[in-house]
C-alpha positions as CSV (number, residue, x, y, z in Angstrom):
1,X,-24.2,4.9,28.9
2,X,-21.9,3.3,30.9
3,X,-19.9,0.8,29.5
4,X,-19.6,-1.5,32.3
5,X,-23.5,-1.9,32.5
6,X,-24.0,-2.8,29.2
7,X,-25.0,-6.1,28.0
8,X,-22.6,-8.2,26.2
9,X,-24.9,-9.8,23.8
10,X,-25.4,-6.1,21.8
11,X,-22.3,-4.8,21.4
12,X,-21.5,-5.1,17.5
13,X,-23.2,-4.8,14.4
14,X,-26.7,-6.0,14.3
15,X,-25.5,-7.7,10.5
16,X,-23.3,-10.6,12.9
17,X,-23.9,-14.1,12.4
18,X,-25.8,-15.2,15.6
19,X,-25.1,-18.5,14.9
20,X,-21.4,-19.6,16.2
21,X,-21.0,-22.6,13.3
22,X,-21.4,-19.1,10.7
23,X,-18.0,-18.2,9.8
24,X,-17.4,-14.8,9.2
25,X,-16.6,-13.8,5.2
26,X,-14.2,-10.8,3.8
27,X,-15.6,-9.5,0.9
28,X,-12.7,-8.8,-1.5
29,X,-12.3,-5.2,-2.7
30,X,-14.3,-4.3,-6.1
31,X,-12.1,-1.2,-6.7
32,X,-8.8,-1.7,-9.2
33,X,-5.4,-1.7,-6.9
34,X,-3.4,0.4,-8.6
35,X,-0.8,0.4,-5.6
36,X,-0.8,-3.6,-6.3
37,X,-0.5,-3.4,-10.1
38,X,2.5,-1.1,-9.7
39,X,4.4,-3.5,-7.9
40,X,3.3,-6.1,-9.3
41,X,5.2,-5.0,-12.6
42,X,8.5,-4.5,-11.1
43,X,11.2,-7.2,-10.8
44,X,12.4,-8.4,-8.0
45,X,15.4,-5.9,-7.5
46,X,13.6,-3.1,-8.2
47,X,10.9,-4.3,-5.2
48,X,14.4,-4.8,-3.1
49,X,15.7,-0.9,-3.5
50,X,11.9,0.6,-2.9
51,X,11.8,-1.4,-0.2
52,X,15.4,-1.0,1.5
53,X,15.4,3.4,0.1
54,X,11.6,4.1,1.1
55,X,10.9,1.3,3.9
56,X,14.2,1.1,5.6
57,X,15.5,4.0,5.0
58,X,18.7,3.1,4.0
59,X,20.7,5.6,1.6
60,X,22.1,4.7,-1.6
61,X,25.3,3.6,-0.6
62,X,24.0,1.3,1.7
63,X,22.1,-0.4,-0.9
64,X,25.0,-0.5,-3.2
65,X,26.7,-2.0,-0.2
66,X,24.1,-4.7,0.8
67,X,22.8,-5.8,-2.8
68,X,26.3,-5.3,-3.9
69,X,25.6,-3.1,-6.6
70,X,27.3,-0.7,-8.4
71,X,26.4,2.7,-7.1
72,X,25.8,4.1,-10.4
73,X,23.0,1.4,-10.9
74,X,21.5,1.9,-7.3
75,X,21.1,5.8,-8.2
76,X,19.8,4.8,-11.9
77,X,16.9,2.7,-10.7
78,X,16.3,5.1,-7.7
79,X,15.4,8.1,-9.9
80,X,13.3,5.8,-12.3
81,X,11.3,4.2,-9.8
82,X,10.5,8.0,-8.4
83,X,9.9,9.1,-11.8
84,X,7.4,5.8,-12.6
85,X,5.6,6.6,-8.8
86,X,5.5,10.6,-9.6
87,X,3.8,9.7,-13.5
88,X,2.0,7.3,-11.3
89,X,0.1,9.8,-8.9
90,X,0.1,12.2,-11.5
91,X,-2.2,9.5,-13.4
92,X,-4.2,9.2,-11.0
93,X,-5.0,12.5,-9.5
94,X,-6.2,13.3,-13.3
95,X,-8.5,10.2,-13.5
96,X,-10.4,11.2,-10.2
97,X,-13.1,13.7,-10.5
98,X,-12.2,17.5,-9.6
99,X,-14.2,19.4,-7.2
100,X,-14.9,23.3,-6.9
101,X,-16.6,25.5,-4.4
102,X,-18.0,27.3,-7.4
């Protein structure tokens, strides 16, 4: 099928709105965001150093340079936030089912 040939009125799922006053609707997610509820328990510097060591890639010193820090601190949190993401993961790859070629 050539794509230039096609008619414009079928491209898309058949589950559109045909009516233009419609408005389209997201369904929200029924699944429990376990990314979200991490996050959503750390404070706000701890969200900071995730953000500027994983996101930005900045190194330690950096951070204890723009948060103004002491390094000591910077490296703490650094090592418990990987610890609370590896427990994290670890968490969940037990919770989801296994499967075997058995």
């Amino acid at each position: 099928m050539i794509a230039d040939t096609s008619p414009l009125g079928h491209i898309g799922p058949q589950s559109l709105p045909q009516n233009k006053s419609e408005k389209l609707r997201l369904n929200t997610d029924q699944f429990d965001d376990k990314l979200g509820s991490f996050f959503s328990n750390l404070n706000w510097t701890d969200r900071q150093i995730l953000a500027l060591h994983f996101a930005e890639r900045l190194s330690a010193w950096e951070i204890h340079v723009v948060m103004s820090m002491s390094m000591s601190d910077v490296l703490c949190r650094i090592q418990r936030l990987r610890k609370i993401a590896r427990e994290s993961i670890q968490a969940s790859r037990n919770s989801a089912p296994r499967f075997s070629l058995k």
